[in-house]
LOLUM-230497 format. One record per residue: residue in one letter; x, y, z of N, C-alpha, C in turn. Coordinates in pm, whole numbers, padded with zeros to 5 digits, always signed. Example, Ala and Ser with C-alpha at 12.3 -4.5 7.8 and 13.67 -1.06 7.14 Angstrom:
// LOLUM-230497
a+01319-00569+00780+01230-00450+00780+01320-00330+00780;s+01285-00225+00708+01367-00106+00714+01290+00003+00787;
This chain:
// LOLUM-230497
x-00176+00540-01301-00100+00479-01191-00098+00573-01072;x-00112+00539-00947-00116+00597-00820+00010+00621-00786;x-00009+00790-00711+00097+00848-00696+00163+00804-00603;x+00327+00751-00581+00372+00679-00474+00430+00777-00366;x+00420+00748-00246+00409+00774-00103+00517+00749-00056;x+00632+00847-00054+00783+00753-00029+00812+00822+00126;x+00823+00831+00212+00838+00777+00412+00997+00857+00397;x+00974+00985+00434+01102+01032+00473+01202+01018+00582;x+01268+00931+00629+01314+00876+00762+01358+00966+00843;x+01395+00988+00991+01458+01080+01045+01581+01076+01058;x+01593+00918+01083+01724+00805+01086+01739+00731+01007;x+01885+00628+01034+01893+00494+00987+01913+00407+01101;x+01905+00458+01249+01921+00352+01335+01847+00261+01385;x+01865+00184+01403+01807+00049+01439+01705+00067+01553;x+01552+00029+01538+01508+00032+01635+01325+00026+01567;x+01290+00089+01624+01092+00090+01616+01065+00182+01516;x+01166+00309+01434+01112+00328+01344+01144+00268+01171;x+01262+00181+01211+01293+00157+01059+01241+00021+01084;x+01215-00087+01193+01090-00217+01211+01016-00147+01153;x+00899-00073+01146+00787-00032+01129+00799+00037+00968;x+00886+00049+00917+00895+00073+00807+00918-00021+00685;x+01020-00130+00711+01052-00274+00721+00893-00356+00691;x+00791-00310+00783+00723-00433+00827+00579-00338+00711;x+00605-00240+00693+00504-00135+00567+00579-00197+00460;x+00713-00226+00419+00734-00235+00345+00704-00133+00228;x+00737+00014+00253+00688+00111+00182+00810+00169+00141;x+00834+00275+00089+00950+00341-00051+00986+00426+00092;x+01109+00430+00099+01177+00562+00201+01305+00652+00145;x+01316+00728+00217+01367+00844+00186+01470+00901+00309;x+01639+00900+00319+01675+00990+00377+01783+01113+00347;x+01795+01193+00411+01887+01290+00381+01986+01295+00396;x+02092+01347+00332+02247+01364+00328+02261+01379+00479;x+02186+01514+00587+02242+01543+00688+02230+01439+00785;x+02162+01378+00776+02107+01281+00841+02230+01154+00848;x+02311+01146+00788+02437+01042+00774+02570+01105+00782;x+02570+01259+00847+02697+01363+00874+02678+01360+01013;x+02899+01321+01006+02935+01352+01154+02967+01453+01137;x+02958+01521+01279+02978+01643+01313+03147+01631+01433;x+03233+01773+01441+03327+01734+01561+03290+01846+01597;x+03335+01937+01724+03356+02058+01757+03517+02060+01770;x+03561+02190+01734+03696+02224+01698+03700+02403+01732;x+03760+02439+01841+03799+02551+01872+03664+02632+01919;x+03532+02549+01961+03434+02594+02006+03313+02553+01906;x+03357+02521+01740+03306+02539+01657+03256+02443+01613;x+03143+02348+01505+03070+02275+01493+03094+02269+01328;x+03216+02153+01332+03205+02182+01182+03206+02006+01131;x+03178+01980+01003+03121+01879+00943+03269+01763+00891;x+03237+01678+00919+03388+01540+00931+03353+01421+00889;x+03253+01453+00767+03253+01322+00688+03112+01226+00707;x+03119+01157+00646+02991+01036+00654+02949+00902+00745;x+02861+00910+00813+02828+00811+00932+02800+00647+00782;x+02917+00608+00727+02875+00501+00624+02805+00370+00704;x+02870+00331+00800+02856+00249+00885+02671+00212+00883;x+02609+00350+00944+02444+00312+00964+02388+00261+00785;x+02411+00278+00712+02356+00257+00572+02321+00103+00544;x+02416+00012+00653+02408-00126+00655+02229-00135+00740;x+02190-00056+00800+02066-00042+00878+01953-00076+00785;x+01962-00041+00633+01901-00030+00557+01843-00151+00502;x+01910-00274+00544+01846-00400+00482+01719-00431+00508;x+01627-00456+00438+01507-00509+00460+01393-00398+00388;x+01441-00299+00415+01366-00123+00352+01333-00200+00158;x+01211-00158+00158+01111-00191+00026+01249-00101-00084;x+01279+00030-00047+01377+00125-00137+01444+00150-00063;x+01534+00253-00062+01619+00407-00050+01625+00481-00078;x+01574+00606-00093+01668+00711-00203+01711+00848-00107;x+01793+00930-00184+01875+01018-00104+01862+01138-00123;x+01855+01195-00048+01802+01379-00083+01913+01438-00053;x+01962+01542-00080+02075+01644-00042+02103+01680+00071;x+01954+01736+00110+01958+01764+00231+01998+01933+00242;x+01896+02002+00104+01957+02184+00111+01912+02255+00180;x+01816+02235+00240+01709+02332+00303+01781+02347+00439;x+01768+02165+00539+01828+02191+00619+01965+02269+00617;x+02061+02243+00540+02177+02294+00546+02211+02435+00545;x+02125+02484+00448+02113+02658+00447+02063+02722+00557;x+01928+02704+00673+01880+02709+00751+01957+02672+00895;x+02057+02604+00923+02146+02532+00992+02306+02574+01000;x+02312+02573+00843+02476+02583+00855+02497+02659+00777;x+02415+02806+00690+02406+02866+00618+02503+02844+00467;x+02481+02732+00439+02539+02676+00343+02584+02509+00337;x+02631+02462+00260+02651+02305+00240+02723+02280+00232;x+02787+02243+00403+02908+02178+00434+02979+02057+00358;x+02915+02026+00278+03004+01923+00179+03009+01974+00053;x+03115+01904-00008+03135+01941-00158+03046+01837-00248;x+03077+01850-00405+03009+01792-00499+03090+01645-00480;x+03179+01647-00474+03280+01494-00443+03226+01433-00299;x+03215+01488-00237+03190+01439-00096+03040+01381-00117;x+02978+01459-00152+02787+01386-00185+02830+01315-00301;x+02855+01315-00362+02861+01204-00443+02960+01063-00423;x+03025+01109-00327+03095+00986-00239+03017+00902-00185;x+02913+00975-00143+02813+00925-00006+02710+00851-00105;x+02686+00949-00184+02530+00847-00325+02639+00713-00388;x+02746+00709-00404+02821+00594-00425+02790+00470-00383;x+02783+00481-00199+02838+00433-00131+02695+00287-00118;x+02602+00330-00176+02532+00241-00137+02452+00232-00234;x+02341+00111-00303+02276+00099-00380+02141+00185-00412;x+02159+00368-00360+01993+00391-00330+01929+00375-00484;x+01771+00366-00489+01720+00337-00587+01758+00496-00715;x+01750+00615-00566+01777+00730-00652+01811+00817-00619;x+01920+00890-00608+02034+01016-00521+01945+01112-00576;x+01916+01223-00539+01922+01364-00593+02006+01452-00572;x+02052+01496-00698+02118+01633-00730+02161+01741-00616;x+02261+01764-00579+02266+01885-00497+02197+02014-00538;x+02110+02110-00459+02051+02217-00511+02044+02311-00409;x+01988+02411-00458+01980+02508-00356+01834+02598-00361;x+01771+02610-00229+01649+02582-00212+01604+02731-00197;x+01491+02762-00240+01457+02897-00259+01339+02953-00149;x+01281+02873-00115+01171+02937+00080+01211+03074+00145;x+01125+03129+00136+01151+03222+00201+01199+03271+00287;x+01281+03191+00374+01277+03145+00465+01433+03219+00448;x+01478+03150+00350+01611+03129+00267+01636+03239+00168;x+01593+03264+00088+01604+03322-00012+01511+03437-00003;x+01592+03546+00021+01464+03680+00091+01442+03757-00006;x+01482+03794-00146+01399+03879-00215+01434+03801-00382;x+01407+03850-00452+01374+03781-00637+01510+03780-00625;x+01613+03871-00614+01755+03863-00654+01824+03778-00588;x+01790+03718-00465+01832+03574-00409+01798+03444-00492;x+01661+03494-00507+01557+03340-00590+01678+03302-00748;x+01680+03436-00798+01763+03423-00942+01881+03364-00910;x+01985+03419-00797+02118+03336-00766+02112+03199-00761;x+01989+03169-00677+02014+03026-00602+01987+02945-00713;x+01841+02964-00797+01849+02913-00935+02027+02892-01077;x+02078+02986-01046+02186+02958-01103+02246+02902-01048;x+02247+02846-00922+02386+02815-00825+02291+02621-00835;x+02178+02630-00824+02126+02512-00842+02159+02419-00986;x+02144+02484-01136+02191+02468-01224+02334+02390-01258;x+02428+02518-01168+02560+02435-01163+02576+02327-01125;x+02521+02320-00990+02527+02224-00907+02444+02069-00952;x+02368+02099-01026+02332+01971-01133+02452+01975-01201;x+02482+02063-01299+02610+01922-01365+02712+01948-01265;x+02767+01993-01195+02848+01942-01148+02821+01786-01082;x+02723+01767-01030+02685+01621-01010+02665+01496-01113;x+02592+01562-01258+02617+01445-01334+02722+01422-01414;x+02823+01550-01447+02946+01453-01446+03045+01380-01373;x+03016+01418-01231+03087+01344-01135+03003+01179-01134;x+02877+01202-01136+02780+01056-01117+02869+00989-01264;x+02831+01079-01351+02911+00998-01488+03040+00928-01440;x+03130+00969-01387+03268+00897-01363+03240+00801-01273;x+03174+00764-01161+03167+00685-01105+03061+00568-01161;x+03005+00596-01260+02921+00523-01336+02802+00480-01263;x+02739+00619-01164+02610+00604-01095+02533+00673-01199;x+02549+00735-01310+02431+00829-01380+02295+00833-01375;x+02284+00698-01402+02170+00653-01436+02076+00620-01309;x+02105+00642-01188+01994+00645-01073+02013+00840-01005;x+02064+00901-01084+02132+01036-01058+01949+01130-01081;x+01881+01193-00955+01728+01243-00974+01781+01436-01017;x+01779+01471-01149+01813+01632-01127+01694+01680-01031;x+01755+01805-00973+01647+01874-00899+01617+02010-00943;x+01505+02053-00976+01496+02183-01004+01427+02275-00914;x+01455+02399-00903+01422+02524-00837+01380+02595-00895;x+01296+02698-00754+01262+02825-00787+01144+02880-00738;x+01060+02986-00737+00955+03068-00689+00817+03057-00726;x+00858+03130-00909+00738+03105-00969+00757+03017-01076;x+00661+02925-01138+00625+02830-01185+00730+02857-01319;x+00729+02940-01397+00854+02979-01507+00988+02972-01435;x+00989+03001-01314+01167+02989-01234+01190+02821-01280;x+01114+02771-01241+01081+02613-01262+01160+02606-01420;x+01088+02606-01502+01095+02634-01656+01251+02665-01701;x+01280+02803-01627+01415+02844-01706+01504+02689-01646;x+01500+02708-01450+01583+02582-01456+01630+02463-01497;x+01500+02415-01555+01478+02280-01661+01562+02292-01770;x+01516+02419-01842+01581+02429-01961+01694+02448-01979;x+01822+02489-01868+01966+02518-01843+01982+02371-01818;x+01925+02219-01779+01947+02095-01721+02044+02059-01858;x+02148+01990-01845+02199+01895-01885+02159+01731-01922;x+02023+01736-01968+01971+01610-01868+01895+01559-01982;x+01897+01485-02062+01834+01396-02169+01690+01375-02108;x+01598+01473-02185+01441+01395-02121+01388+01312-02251;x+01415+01170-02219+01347+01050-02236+01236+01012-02158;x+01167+00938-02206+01097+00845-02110+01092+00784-01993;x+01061+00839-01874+01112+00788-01793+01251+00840-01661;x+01243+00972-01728+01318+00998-01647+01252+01127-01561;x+01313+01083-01415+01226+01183-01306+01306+01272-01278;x+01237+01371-01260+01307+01516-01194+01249+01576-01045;x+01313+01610-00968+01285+01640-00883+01240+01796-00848;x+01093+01792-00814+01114+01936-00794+01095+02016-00657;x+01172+02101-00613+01229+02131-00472+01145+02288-00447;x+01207+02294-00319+01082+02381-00224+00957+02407-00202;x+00907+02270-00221+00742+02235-00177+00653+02241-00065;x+00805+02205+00060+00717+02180+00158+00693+02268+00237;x+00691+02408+00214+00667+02523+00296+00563+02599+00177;x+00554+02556+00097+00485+02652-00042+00306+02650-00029;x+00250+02738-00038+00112+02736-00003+00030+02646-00145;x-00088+02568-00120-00158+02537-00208-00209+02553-00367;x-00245+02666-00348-00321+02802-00409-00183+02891-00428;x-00261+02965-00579-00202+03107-00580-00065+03051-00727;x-00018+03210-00764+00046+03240-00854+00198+03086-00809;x+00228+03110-00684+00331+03077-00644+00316+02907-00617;x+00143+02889-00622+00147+02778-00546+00191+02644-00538;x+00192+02557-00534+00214+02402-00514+00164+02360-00673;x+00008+02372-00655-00071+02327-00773+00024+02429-00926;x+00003+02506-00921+00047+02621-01010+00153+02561-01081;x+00289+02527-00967+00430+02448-01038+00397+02368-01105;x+00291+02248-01042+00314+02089-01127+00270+02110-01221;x+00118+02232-01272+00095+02252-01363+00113+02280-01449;x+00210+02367-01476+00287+02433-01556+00385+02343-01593;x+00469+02270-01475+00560+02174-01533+00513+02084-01657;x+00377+02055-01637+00302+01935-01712+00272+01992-01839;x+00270+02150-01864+00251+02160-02014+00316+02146-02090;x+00484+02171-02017+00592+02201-02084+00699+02081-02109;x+00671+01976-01997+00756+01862-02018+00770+01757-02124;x+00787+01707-02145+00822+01575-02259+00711+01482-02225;x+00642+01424-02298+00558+01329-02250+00651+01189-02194;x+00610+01089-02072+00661+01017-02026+00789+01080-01921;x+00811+01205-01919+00888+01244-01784+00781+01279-01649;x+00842+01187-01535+00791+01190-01459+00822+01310-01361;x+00798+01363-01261+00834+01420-01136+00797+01385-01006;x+00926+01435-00894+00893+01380-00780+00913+01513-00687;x+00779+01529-00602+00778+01684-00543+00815+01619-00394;x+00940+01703-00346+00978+01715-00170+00877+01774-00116;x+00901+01663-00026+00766+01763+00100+00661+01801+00090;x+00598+01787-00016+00443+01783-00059+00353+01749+00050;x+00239+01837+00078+00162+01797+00217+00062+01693+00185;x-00005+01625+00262-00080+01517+00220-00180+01545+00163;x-00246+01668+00195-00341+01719+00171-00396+01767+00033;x-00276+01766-00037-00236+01800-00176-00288+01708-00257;x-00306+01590-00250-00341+01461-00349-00410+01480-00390;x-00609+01482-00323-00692+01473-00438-00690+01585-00534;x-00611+01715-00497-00590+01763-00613-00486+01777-00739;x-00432+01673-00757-00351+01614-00768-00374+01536-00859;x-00465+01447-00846-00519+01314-00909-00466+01352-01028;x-00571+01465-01091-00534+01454-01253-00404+01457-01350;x-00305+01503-01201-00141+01446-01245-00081+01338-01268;x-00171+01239-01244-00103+01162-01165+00007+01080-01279;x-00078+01096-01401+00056+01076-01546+00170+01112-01577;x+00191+01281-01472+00303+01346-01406+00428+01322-01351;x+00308+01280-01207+00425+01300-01100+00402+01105-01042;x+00536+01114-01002+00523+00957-01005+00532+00919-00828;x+00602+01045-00738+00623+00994-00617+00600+01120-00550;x+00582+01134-00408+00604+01251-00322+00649+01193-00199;x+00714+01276-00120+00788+01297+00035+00774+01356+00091;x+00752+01299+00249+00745+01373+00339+00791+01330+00464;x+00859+01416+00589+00813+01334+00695+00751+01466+00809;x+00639+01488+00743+00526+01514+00822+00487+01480+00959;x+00481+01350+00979+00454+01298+01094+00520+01335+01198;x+00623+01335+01168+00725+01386+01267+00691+01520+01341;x+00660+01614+01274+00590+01717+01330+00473+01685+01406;x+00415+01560+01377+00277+01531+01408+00334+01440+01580;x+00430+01349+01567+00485+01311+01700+00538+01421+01796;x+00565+01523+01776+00644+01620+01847+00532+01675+01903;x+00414+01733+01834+00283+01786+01886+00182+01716+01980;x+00239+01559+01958+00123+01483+02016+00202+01479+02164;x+00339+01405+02123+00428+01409+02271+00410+01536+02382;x+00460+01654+02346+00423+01794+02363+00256+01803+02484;x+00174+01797+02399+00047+01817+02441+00047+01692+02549;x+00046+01597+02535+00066+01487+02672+00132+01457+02750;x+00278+01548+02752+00392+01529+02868+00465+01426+02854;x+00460+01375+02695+00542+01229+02750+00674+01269+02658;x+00754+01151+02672+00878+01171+02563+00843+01149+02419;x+00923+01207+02366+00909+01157+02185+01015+01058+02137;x+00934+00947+02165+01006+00851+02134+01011+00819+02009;x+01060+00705+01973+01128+00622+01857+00965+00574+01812;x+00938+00507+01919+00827+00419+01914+00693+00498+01895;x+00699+00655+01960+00572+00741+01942+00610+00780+01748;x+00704+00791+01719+00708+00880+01591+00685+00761+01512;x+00716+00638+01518+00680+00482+01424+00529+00474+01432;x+00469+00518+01537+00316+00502+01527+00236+00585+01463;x+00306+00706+01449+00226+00851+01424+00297+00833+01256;x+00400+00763+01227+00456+00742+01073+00358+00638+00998;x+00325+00556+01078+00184+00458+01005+00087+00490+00970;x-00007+00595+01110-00077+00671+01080-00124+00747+00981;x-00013+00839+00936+00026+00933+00883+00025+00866+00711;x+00126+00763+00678+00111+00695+00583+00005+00644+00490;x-00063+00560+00607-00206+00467+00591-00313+00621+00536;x-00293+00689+00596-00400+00840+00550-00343+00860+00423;x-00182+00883+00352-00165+00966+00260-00252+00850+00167;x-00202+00688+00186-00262+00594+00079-00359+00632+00065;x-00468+00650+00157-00654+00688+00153-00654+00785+00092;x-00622+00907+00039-00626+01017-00021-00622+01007-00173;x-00537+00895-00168-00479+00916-00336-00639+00828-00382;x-00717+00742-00319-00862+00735-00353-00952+00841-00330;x-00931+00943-00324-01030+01033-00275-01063+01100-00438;x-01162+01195-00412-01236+01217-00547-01113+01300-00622;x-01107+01306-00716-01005+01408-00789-01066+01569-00787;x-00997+01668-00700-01056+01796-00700-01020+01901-00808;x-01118+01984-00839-01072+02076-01022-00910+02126-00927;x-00804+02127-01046-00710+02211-01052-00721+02354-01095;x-00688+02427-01052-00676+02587-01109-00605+02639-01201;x-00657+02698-01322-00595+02746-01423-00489+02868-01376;x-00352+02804-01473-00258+02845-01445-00271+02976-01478;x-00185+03072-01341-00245+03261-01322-00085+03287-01376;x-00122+03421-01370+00025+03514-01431+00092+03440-01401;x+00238+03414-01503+00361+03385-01436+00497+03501-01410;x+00581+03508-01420+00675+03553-01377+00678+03684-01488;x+00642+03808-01441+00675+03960-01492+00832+03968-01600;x+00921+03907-01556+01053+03897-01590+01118+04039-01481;x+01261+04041-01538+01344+04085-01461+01251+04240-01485;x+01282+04348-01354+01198+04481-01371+01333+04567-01402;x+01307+04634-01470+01369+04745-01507+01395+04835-01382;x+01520+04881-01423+01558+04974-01293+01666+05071-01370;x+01560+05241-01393+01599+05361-01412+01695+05419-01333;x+01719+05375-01244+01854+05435-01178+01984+05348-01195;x+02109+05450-01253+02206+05368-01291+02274+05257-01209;x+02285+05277-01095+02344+05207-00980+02266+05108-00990;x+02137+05090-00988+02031+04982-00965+02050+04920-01102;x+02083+04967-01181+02130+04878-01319+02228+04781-01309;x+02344+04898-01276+02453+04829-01267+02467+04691-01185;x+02389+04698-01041+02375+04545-00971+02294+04461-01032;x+02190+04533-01110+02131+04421-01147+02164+04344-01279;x+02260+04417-01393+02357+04381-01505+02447+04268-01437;x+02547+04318-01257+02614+04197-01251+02544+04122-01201;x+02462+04075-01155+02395+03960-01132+02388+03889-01232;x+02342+03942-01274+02265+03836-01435+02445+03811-01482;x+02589+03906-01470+02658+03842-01554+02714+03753-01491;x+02691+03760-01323+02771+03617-01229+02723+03516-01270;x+02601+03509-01250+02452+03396-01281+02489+03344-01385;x+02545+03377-01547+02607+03324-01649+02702+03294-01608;x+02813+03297-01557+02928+03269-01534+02945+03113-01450;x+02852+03165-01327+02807+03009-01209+02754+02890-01338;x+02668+02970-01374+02579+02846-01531+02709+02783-01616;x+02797+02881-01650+02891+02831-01788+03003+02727-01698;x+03033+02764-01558+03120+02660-01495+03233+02745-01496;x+03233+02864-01499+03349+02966-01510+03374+03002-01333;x+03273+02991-01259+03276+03012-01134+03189+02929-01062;x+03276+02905-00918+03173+02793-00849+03058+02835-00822;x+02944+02726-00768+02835+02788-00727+02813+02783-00629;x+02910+02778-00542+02880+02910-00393+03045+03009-00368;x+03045+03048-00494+03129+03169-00458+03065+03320-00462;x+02977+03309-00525+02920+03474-00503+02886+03485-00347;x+02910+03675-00372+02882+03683-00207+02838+03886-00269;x+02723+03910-00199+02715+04001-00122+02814+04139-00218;x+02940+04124-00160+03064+04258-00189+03092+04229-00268;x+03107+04099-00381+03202+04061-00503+03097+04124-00561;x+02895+04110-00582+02857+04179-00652+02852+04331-00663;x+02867+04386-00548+02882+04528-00564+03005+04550-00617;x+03093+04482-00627+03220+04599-00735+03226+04508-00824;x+03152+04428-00910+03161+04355-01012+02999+04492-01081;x+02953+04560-00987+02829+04679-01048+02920+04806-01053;x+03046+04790-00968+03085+04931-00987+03182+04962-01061;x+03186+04828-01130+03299+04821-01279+03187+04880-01348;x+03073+04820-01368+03036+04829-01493+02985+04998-01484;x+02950+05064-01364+02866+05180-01320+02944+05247-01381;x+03115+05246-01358+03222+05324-01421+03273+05327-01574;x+03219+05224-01600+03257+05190-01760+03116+05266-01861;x+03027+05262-01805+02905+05292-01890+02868+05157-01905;x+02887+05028-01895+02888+04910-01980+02759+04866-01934;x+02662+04906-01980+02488+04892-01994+02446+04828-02064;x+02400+04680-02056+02296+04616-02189+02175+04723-02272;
C-alpha cells in the first residue's frame, strides 16, 4: 500500500488554501499553535486559550489530524505554553481522525548536547502517558497517535519501549524530529525507520513529521511500515518564490505552490524504489566520566529522567540548577552507581 501524503495546513481560515485542499480532497494536518490565542499583558506575549471557533472551517477536508505543535513551541516560546489538560481539551474538541501525543523534540536546534537529547526523551515519555490517561477519561483513546523521540535510531527504541501503548495491529506511532534530520548517516532519516522496522510488532504502522519529499523512493521498501508522512514544505517553497518576484505571499500563491508540491510528492511514491542503507553503529551508550563531579551530574540526570518516567515529577520541571545540587548531594554522599 502507498505511502499517504497528509498536507500540513498553515491555517484553518477560510479562503484559497483550505478550497484547494477541499477540492484535492487529500488527508491534512494542523498544529496545536496554529489554533492559540495569544494576549499581550504587561508588554508580554503570553498564551489565552484556543481559537475553537475556526475548527468549524474544517468541513469538507478528506481528514484532520493534530500535531502538538513542539518544535514550534520550544523554538518560539521556549517551552509549551499549554498543559496536558489544555491539549487534550483542544484534541476533544473536534472529531480529528488522529491527535498526537504531546512531546518534546530533540533538533539541534533545540536540544544542544546528548544530555539534553536524554532529558527531552524522558520528558517526552511522560508526556505520552500523561496524555493517554487523560485521552482515556475523555474516552478519545483510541484516535490518541503516541509520539516518539530522539537522536539516534536506539533513542527511538528506548522511547518505544518506556510507551504505555498496546502494539496491536494497527496501531500508528508517530515518529518526531524528521524534518530538519539529514538523509544519510548514523543519525539519519533512513537509519530511524530502519531500525524502527526491525524492532516493531508486525502490523504497527508509523507516521514520520516533516519528512522531505525527496525521501520516498527510498522509502518504498517501507512502505509495510510507515503508513503516512507530513509536511508543509511548500510553504517554504511560496515564501521563496514570492521573495524572488516581489510579489506578496498570498493565500492564493501558497494554495498553488501546495498542489504543486503535493501532485510531485504523489509522483514519487511511483518512482523506482532506491537500495536503503544498512543500519551503521548505533548509540555508544551513556560515556563514562572519571571525574567525580562529572559523575555526579551525570548519576542525577539519569536519577531525574527516572523520576519524570515514574510520574514522580513533572516533565518540564527539571532545570539547569535543580540538577546541579541534586549532583552535589550525591558528590557529598559518595552515592556512586
Amino acid at each position: 500500500m502507498a505511502i499517504e501524503i497528509v498536507v500540513g495546513l498553515p491555517h484553518l481560515s477560510e479562503g484559497p488554501i483550505l478550497q484547494r485542499a477541499r477540492a484535492m480532497g487529500v488527508p491534512t494536518l494542523i498544529s496545536a499553535n496554529c489554533l492559540s490565542r495569544w494576549k499581550k499583558r504587561d508588554g508580554w506575549r503570553e498564551w489565552s486559550g484556543w481559537r475553537l471557533g475556526t475548527l468549524a472551517n474544517a468541513r469538507g477536508l478528506a481528514s484532520l489530524d493534530l500535531d502538538s505543535g513542539g518544535y514550534v513551541a520550544m523554538s518560539r516560546y521556549n517551552g509549551i505554553p499549554w498543559s496536558v489538560d489544555e491539549y487534550m481539551a483542544l484534541a476533544a474538541s473536534y472529531p480529528f481522525r488522529r491527535f498526537a501525543s504531546l512531546d518534546y523534540c530533540t533538533e539541534e536546534g533545540v536540544a544542544r548536547d546528548r544530555e539534553e537529547v536524554l532529558d527531552r526523551i524522558s520528558r517526552t515519555i511522560r508526556a505520552n502517558r500523561d496524555c493517554r490517561m487523560r485521552a482515556a477519561d475523555l474516552g478519545i483513546a483510541d484516535r490518541l497517535m503516541p509520539v516518539i523521540q530522539g537522536r539516534l535510531p536506539s533513542d527511538f527504541e528506548r522511547c518505544l519501549d518506556a510507551l504505555p501503548v498496546s502494539m496491536k495491529p494497527g496501531t500508528v506511532i508517530g515518529i518526531g524530529s524528521m524534518c530538519r534530520r539529514p538523509l544519510f548517516g548514523t543519525e539519519g532519516l533512513i537509519a530511524v525507520f530502519e531500525h524502527l522496522d526491525r524492532i516493531l510488532p508486525q502490523g504497527v504502522k508509523t507516521h514520520g513529521f516533516g519528512v522531505k519529499g525527496d525521501c520516498l523512493p527510498y522509502l518504498r521498501g517501507l512502505e509495510h511500515r510507515i503508513c503516512s508522512l507530513d509536511s508543509q514544505a511548500f510553504g517554504i517553497a511560496a515564501r521563496y518564490d514570492a521573495n524572488k518576484r516581489g510579489v506578496p505571499k498570498t493565500d492564493r500563491l501558497v494554495a498553488d505552490h501546495m498542489e504543486r508540491w503535493t501532485l510531485r510528492q504523489m509522483a514519487r511514491r511511483s518512482e523506482p524504489a532506491r537500495a536503503l542503507q544498512g543500519e551503521l553503529a548505533l548509540d555508544p551508550g551513556e560515556r563514562f566520566h572519571p571525574d567525580p563531579w562529572e559523575r555526579a551530574i551525570a548519576q542525577a540526570r539519569h536519577e531525574i529522567r527516572a523520576l519524570i518516567e515514574d510520574g514522580s515529577l513533572e516533565h518540564d520541571e527539571i532545570t539547569s540548577g535543580w540538577v546541579q545540587e541534586w549532583a552535589a548531594d550525591i558528590y557529598r554522599e559518595g552515592r556512586f552507581d
